[in-house]
C-alpha positions in Angstrom: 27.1 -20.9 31.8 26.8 -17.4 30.8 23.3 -15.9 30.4 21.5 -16.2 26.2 21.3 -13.0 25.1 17.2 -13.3 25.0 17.3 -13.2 29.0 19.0 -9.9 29.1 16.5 -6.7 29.0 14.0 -8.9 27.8 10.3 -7.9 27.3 7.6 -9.1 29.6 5.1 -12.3 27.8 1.7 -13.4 28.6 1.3 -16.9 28.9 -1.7 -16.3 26.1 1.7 -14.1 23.9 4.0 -17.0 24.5 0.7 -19.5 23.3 0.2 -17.5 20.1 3.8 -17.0 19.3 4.4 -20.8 18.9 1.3 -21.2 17.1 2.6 -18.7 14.8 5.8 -19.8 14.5 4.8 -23.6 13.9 2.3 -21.7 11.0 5.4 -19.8 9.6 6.7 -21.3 6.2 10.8 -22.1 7.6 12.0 -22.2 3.9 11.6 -18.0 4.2 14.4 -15.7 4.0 14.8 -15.7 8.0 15.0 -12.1 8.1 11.5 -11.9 6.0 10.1 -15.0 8.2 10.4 -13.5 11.7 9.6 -9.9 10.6 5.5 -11.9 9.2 5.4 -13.3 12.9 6.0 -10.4 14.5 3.2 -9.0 12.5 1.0 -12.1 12.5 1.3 -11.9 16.8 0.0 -8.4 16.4 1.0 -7.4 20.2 3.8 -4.8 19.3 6.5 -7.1 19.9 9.7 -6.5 17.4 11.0 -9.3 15.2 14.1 -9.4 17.6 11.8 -10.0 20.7 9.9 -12.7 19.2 13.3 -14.2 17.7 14.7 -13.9 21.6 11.5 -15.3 23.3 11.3 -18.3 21.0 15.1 -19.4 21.1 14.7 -18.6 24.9 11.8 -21.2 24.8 13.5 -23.5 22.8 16.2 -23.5 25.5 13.9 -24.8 28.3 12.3 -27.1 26.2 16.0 -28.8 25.5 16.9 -28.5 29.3 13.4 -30.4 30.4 14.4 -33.0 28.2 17.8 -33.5 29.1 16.0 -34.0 32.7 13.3 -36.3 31.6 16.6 -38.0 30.1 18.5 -38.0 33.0 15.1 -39.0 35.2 14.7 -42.3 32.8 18.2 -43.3 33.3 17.9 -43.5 37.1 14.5 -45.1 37.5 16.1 -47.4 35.1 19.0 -48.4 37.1 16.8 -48.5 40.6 14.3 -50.9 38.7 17.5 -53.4 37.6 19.0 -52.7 41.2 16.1 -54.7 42.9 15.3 -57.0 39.9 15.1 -61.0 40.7 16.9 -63.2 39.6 15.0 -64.7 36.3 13.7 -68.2 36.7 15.4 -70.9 34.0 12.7 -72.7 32.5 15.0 -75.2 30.7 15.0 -73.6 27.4 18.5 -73.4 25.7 17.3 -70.3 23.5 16.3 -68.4 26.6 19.3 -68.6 28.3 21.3 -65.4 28.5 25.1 -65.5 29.1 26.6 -64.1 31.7 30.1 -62.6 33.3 31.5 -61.8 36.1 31.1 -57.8 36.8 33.1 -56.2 39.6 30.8 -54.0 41.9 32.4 -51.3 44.8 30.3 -52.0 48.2 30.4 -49.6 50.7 34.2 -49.3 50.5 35.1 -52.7 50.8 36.5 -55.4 49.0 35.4 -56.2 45.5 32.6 -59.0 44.9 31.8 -60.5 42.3 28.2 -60.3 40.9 26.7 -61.5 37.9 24.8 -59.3 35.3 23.4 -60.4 32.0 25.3 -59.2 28.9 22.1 -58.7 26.9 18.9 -57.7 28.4 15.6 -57.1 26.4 14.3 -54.3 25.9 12.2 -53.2 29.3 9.0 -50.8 29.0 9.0 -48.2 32.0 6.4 -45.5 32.7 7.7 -42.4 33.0 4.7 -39.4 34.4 5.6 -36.1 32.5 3.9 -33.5 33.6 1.1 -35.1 35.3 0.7 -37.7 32.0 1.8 -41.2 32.0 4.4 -41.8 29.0 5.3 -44.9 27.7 8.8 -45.1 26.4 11.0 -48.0 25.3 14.5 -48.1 27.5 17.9 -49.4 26.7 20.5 -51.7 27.8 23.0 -50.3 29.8 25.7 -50.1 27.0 23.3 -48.3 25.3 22.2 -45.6 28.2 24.9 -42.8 26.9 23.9 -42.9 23.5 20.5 -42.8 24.1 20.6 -39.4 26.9 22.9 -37.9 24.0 20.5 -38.7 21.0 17.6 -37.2 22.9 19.4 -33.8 24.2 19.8 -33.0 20.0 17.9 -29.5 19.4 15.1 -29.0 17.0 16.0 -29.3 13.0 19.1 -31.9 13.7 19.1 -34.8 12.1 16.5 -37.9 13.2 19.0 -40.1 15.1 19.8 -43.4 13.7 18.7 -46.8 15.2 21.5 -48.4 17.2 22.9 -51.3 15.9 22.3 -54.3 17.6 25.1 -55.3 19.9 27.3 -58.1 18.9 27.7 -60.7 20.9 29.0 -64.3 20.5 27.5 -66.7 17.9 24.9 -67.1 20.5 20.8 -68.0 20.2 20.1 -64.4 20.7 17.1 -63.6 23.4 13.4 -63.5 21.9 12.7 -59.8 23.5 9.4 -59.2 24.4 6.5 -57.3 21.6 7.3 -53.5 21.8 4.4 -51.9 22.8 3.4 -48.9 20.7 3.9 -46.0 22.4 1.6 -42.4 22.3 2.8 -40.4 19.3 5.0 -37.2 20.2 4.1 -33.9 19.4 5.4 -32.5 16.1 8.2 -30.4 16.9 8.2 -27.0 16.5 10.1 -25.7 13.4 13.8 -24.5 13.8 14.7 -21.6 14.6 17.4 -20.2 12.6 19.2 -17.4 13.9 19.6 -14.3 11.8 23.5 -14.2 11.4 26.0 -16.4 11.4 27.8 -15.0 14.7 24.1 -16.3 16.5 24.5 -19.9 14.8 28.4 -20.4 16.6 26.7 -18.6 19.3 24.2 -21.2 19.7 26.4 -23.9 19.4 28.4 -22.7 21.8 25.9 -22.8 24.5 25.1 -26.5 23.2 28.5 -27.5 24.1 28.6 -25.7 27.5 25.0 -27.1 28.1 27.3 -30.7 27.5 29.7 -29.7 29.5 28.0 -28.9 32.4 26.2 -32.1 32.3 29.0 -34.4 32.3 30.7 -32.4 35.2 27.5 -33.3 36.7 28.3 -37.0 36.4 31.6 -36.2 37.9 32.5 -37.5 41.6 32.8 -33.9 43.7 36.4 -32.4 44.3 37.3 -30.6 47.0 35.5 -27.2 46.8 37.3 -23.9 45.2 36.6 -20.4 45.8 34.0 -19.4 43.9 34.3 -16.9 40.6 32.1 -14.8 39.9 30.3 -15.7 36.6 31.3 -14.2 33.6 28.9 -11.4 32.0 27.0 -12.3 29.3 28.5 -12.4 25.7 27.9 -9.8 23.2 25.9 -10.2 20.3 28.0 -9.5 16.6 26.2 -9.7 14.3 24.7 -6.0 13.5 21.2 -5.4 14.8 17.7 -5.8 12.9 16.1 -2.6 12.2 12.2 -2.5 12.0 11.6 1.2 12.6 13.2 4.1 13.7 11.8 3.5 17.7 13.6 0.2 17.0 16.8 1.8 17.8 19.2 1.3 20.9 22.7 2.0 21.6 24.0 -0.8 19.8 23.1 0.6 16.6 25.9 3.1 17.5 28.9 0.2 16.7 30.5 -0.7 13.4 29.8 -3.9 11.7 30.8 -4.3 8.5 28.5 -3.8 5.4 26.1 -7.1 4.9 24.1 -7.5 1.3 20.5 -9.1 1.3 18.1 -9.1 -1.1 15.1 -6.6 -1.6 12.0 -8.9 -0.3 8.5 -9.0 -1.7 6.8 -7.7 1.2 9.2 -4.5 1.6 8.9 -4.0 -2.2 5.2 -4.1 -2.0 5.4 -1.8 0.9 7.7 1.0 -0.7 4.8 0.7 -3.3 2.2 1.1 -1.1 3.6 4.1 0.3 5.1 5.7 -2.8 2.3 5.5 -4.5 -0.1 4.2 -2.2 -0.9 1.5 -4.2 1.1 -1.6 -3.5 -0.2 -3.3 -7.3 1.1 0.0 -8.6 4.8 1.0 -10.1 7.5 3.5 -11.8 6.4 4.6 -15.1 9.6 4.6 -17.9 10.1 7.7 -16.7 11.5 7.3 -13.5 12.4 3.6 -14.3 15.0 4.7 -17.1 17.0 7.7 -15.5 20.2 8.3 -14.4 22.3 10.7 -12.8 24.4 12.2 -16.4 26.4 14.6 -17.6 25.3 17.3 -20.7 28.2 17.6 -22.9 27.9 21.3 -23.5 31.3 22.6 -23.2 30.3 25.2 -20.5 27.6 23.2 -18.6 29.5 20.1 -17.4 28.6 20.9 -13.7 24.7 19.9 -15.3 23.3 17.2 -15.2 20.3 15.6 -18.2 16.8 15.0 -17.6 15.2 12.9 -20.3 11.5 13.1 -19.6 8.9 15.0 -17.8 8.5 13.0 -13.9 11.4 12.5 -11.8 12.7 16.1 -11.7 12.1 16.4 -7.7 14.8 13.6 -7.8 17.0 14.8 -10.5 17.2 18.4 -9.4 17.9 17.4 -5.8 20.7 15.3 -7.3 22.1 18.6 -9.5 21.7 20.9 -5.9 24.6 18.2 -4.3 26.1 18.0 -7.2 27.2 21.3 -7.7 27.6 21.9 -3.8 30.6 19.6 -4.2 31.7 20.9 -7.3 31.8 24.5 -5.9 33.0 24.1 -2.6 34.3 20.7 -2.2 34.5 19.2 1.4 35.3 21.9 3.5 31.8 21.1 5.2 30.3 18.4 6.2 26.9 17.6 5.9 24.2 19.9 8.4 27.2 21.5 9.5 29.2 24.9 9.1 28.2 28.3 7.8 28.9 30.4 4.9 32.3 32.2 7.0 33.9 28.5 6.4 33.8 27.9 2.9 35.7 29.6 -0.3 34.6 30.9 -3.4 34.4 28.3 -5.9 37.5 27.7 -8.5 37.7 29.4 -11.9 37.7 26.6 -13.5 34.7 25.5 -12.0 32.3 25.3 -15.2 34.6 22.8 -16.7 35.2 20.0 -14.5 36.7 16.4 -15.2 35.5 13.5 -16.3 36.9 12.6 -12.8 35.3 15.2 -11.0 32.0 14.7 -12.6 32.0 11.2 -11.3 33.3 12.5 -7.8 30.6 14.7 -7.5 27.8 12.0 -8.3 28.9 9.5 -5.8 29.5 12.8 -3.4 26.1 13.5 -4.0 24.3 10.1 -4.0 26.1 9.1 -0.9 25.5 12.0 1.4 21.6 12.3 0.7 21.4 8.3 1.7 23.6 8.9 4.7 21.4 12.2 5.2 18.5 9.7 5.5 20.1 7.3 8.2 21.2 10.0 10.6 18.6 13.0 10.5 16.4 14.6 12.8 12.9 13.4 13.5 10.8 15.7 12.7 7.7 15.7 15.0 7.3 15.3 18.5 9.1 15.5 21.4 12.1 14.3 19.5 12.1 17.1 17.1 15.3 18.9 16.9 17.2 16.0 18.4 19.7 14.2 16.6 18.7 10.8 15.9 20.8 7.3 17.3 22.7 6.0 14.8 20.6 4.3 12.2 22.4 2.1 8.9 21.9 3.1 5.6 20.1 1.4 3.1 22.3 1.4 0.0 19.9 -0.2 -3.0 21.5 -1.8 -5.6 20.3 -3.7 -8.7 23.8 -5.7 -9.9 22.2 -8.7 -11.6 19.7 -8.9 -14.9 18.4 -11.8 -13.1 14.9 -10.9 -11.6 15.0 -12.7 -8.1 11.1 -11.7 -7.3 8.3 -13.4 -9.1 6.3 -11.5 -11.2 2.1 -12.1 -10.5 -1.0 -10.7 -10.2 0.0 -9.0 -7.5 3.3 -7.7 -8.3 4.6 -6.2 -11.9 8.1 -5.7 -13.1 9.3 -2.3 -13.1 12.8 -3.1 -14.6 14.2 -2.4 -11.5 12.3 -3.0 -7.8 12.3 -7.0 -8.5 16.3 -7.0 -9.2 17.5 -4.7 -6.0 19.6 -5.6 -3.4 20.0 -3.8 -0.1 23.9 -2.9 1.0 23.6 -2.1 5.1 26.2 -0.1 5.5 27.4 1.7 9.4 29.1 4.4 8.7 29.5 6.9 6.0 32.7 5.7 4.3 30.9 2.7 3.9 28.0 4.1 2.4 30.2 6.4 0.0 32.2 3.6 -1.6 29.6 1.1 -1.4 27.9 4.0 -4.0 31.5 3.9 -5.6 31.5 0.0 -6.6 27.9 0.7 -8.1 28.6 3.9 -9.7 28.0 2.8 -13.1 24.2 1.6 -12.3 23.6 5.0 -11.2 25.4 6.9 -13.9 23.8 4.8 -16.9 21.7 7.3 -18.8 18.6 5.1 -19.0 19.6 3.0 -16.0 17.9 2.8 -12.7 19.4 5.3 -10.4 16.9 7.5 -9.2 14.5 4.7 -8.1 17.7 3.0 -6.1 18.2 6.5 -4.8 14.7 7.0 -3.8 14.4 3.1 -2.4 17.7 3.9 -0.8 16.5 7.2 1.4 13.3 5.7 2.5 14.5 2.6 3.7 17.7 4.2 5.6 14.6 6.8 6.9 12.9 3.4 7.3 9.4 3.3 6.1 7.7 3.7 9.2 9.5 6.9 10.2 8.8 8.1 6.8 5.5 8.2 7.4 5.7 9.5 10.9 7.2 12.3 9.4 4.1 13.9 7.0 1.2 15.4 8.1 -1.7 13.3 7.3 -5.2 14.1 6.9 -7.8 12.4 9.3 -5.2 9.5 8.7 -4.7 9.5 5.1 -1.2 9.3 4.4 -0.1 11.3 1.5 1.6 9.4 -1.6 5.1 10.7 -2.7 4.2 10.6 -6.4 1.5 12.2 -7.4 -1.2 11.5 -10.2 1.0 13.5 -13.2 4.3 11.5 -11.9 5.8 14.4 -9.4 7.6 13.6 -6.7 5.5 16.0 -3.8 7.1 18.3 -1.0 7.4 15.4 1.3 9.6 13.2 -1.3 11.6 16.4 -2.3 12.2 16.8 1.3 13.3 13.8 2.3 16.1 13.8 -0.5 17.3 17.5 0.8 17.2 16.5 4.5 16.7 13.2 5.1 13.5 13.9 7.0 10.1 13.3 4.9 7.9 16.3 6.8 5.2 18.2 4.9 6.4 21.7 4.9 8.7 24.2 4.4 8.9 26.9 7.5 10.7 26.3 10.1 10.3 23.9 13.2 6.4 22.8 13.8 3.8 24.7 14.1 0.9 23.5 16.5 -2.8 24.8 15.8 -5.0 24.6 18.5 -3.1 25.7 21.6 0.4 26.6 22.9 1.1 23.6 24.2 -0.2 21.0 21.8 -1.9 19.2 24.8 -5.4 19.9 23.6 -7.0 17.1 21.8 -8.0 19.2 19.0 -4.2 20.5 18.5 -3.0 19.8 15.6 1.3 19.5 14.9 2.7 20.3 11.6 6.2 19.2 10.7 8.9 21.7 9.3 12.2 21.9 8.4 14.3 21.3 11.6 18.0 22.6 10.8 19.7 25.0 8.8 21.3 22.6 6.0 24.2 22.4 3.1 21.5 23.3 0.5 17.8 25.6 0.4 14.8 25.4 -1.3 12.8 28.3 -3.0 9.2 28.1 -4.7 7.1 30.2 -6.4 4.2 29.2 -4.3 5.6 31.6 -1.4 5.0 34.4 -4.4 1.8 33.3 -4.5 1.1 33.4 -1.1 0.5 29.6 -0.4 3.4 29.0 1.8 6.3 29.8 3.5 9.7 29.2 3.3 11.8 29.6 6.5 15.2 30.8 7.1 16.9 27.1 6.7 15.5 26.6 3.3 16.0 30.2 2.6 19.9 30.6 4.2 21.8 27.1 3.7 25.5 27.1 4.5 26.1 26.7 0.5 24.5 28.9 -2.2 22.7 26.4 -4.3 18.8 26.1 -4.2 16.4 24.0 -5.4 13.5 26.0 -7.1 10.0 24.6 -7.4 8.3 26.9 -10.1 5.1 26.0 -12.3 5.3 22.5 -11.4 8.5 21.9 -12.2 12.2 21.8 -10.1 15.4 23.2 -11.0 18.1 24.9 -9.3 19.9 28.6 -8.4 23.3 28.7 -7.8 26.4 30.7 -7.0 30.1 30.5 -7.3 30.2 32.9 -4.2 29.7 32.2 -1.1 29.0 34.7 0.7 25.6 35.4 -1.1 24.0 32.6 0.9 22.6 35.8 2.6 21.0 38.9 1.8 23.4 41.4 2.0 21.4 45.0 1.0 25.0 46.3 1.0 25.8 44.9 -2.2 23.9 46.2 -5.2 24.8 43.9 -7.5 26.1 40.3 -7.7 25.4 37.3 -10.2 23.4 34.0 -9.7 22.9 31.2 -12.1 19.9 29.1 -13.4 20.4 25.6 -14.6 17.2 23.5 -15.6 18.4 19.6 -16.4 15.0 18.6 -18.2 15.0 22.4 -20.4 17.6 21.0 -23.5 20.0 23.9 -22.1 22.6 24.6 -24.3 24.3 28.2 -23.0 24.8 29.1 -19.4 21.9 31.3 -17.5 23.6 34.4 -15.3 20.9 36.5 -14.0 22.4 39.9 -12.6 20.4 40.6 -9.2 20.5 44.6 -9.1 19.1 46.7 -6.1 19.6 49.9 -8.1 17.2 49.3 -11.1 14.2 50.8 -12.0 12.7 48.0 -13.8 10.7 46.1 -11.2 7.2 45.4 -11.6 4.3 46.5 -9.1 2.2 44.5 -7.6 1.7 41.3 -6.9 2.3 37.6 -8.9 -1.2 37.5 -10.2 -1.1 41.3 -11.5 2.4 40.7 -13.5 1.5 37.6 -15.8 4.5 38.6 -18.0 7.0 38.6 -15.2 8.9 35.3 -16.1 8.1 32.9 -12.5 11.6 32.3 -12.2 12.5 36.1 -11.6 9.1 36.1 -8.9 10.8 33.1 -7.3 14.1 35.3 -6.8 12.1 37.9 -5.1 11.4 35.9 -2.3 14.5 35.6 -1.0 16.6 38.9 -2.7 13.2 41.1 -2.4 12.7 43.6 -4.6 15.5 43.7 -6.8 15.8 44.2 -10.8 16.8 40.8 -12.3 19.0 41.2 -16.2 18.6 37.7 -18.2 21.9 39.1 -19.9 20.6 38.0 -23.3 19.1 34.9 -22.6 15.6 34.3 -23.6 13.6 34.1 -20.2 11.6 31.4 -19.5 7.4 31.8 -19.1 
């Protein structure tokens, strides 16, 4: 019989492991979503064990614990028929009632002829002592028309039905035999809950081994046949369904297959934990704000390629958004995402200010997909991982289809509108992902829908939560919250949607403080930006001096930036591609502004010119009338004269 899955690679377990996992399990509500129920016992055992390790050891157990009763069984039958072998004859006291009618019953002697031997019919019930496991057990046996139904009653695995009492044999219209008081027997142990397995490939899994199991015990019964040449036995079989991910270390090579996209719904204790480390405050949730905004479209006839920020909050999210956006718009998909350079890609289109109704929705979906599928596949950030391309992970594709609220609101968790509605779409591969964002394309478009928490929800779950905050620097263990107290989304959340890795900063690779090596215990390793990637980010705290941007924020194979400045993100653009880099060749050249929360109504060309004699002196804090958008330009382009071309610059 080939091999269960849980005995291949499985982990080592401690008799005192195996002790507390039962104890757990037999704790463990079964009416929880499966998924939900072994993911608590894996955190209830508390000895680092996944959710698929403790699912495996228990089914594992679960197995033995069938096979040792199939023996016990087995063992009952035969003492059974040795104790009726040697029985006397019963002595007839006279009675008519006790009588027992009898017929003749063929018997095979040593290989002679056949005799004839009489055997009661009916036989009451006898009581037989059976020692299990060094305890005497009483049990209540059969008659021997009964013995097969009985062996295949007791072989039935946990959660089956409780088999029915036989009927009572029928017989002729005799007196029937006055069987003797049953004695009461000790009380069996509760049996353990069911196990349920996680997909429906593992439940016909299951109940295939049950019927080999069967199998293999009737051949048992079986007289022997003349001996073959032995096969060698088959490997074991491959698990379908698609793989349970805890955390990002939960990953193996399996994860690199394709299994088809599977829905389940968002449960309490992720949704509390999203909380917890959004806002690090599980009790805690999206203001109207963030609850009611989607990814739209201004209808200002030259400013199609923009999209509309209603309030103050979310604009880490919605300018992120805008940067994809028009990086499709411009130059389509003759990159893929983290890949290429400038020398690939064409200018953008004429036309390109005005795009369809069509292309508009394109562009979303473009945009939405790729930062969730950004998520699933990134680097990791810190460690000796860093710079390493990351196993195949699914992504986490949120959606909230129904009006129907499916979590309960208490105490302990509110309503937002939208976390107690979502659904989770796991989807292994990218097209997938992209049309899984298709079909829901109108929950993320609606103006005061929910799409930038399903997008946020979306990127940390596909990052996984645990990754996400192996990512960010924390301070004598304090993990920073991705919201802050005005309703911002911070560096690491803006971060996470640009690159799919949450780190802290913005320079390049890590930087380790301490010693060279890191192998001090008083090092210290900061996460950066690990890749050159299809959009940058420029702030005006480098203008101030309070960080650094590095050349993969600074030089992205498309020219569009996000731009962090006074609080507040927007983004830089251009239609060429070339001036992703600094060429001091070129004197002049034109780069756009777009700002989705400023109400724009006309387009923003600011004219970048090496030539001009009107550039301030000094530094940011000496030149508080130099608008902070033109100090922000400076960081990149240097010292360059910047024209508004009529536009009233912003302060």
């Amino acid at each position: 019989m080939p091999a269960s899955p849980s005995a291949v690679s499985a982990p080592e377990w401690t008799k005192a492991e195996i002790s507390a996992l039962k104890r757990v399990v037999r704790d463990t509500d079964p009416n929880m979503d499966k998924q939900e129920r072994w993911r608590t016992v894996a955190q209830k055992l508390a000895t680092g064990k996944t959710k698929r390790e403790c699912f495996n050891k228990y089914r594992e157990l679960k197995e033995v614990r069938n096979k040792e009763k199939a023996e016990i069984t087995e063992r009952k039958a035969k003492e059974l028929a040795d104790a009726q072998a040697f029985e006397p004859e019963p002595e007839d006291k006279g009675g008519e009632a006790d009588k027992v009618e009898t017929v003749p019953v063929p018997e095979v002697a040593g290989g002679g002829e056949e005799e004839e031997k009489e055997e009661p019919v009916e036989k009451a019930a006898e009581v037989v002592k059976v020692d299990v496991g060094g305890a005497v057990e009483q049990s209540t046996e059969k008659p021997d028309s009964e013995k097969e139904e009985v062996k295949e009653e007791e072989v039935k695995v946990d959660g089956d039905p409780e088999p029915q009492a036989d009927p009572e044999p029928k017989s002729e219209p005799e007196p029937e035999p006055q069987a003797d008081p049953e004695p009461k027997s000790e009380p069996e142990p509760e049996p353990e809950p069911e196990l349920e397995p996680e997909t429906e490939q593992e439940k016909e899994q299951e109940k295939e081994q049950e019927k080999e199991q069967k199998q293999e015990q009737d051949t048992a019964t079986e007289e022997p046949k003349e001996k073959e040449i032995e096969k060698p036995a088959p490997p074991p079989p491959e698990e379908e369904g698609p793989p349970v991910v805890d955390s990002a270390d939960d990953v193996d090579d399996s994860f690199d297959k394709d299994y088809p996209p599977s829905t389940d719904k968002l449960t309490l204790d992720t949704a509390k934990a999203l909380r917890k480390l959004i806002f690090r405050d599980e009790k805690a949730m999206f203001n109207p704000a963030w609850a009611k905004q989607g990814f739209f479209y201004t209808k200002e006839e030259d400013l199609q390629y923009g999209l509309i920020q209603l309030e103050g909050g979310p604009c880490g999210v919605v300018a992120a958004v805008q940067a994809y956006v028009l990086r499709h718009m411009l130059f389509g998909e003759a990159t893929e995402l983290l890949s290429g350079d400038a020398a690939t890609i064409s200018d953008a289109k004429e036309d390109w200010k005005t795009p369809g109704k069509k292309e508009q929705k394109q562009a979303v979906c473009y945009a939405v997909a790729k930062m969730i599928w950004g998520s699933s596949v990134s680097k990791v950030g810190t460690g000796d991982k860093f710079g390493k391309i990351a196993k195949n992970r699914p992504a986490m594709v949120c959606i909230a289809p129904d009006d129907k609220a499916h979590l309960t609101k208490s105490k302990d968790f509110k309503h937002d509108g939208v976390t107690e509605k979502t659904q989770i779409v796991t989807c292994f591969n990218y097209e997938d992902c992209y049309q899984t964002v298709k079909d829901n394309l109108s929950t993320f478009m609606k103006k005061d829908g929910a799409g930038v928490i399903l997008l946020c929800y979306s990127c940390i779950l596909s990052r996984t939560i645990d990754q996400v905050v192996k990512d960010m620097d924390s301070a004598e263990g304090i993990v920073p919250r991705m919201i802050g107290n005005h309703g911002y989304a911070n560096q690491e959340f803006v971060n996470l949607l640009m690159t799919g890795a949450a780190v802290s900063n913005t320079f390049d690779g890590q930087k380790i403080l301490g010693d060279e090596t890191g192998a001090s215990d008083d090092a210290m390793t900061f996460g950066g930006i690990a890749q050159q990637g299809d959009i940058g980010f420029l702030t005006l705290f480098e203008a101030f001096g309070n960080l650094e941007c590095g050349k993969h924020f600074k030089v992205p194979v498309c020219p569009v930036w996000v731009v962090c400045s006074e609080s507040h993100y927007s983004t830089l653009f251009s239609p060429i591609a070339k001036h992703t880099v600094v060429d001091e060749t070129v004197k002049k050249m034109d780069i756009y502004y777009y700002d989705p929360l400023g109400e724009q109504d006309e387009e923003i060309k600011l004219t970048l010119d090496r030539d001009s004699e009107d550039v301030p002196e000094g530094g940011g804090e000496e030149t508080d009338l130099t608008p902070p958008i033109d100090k922000v330009v400076r960081t990149k382009w240097g010292r360059v004269g910047i024209d508004w071309n009529g536009a009233e610059p912003i302060l």
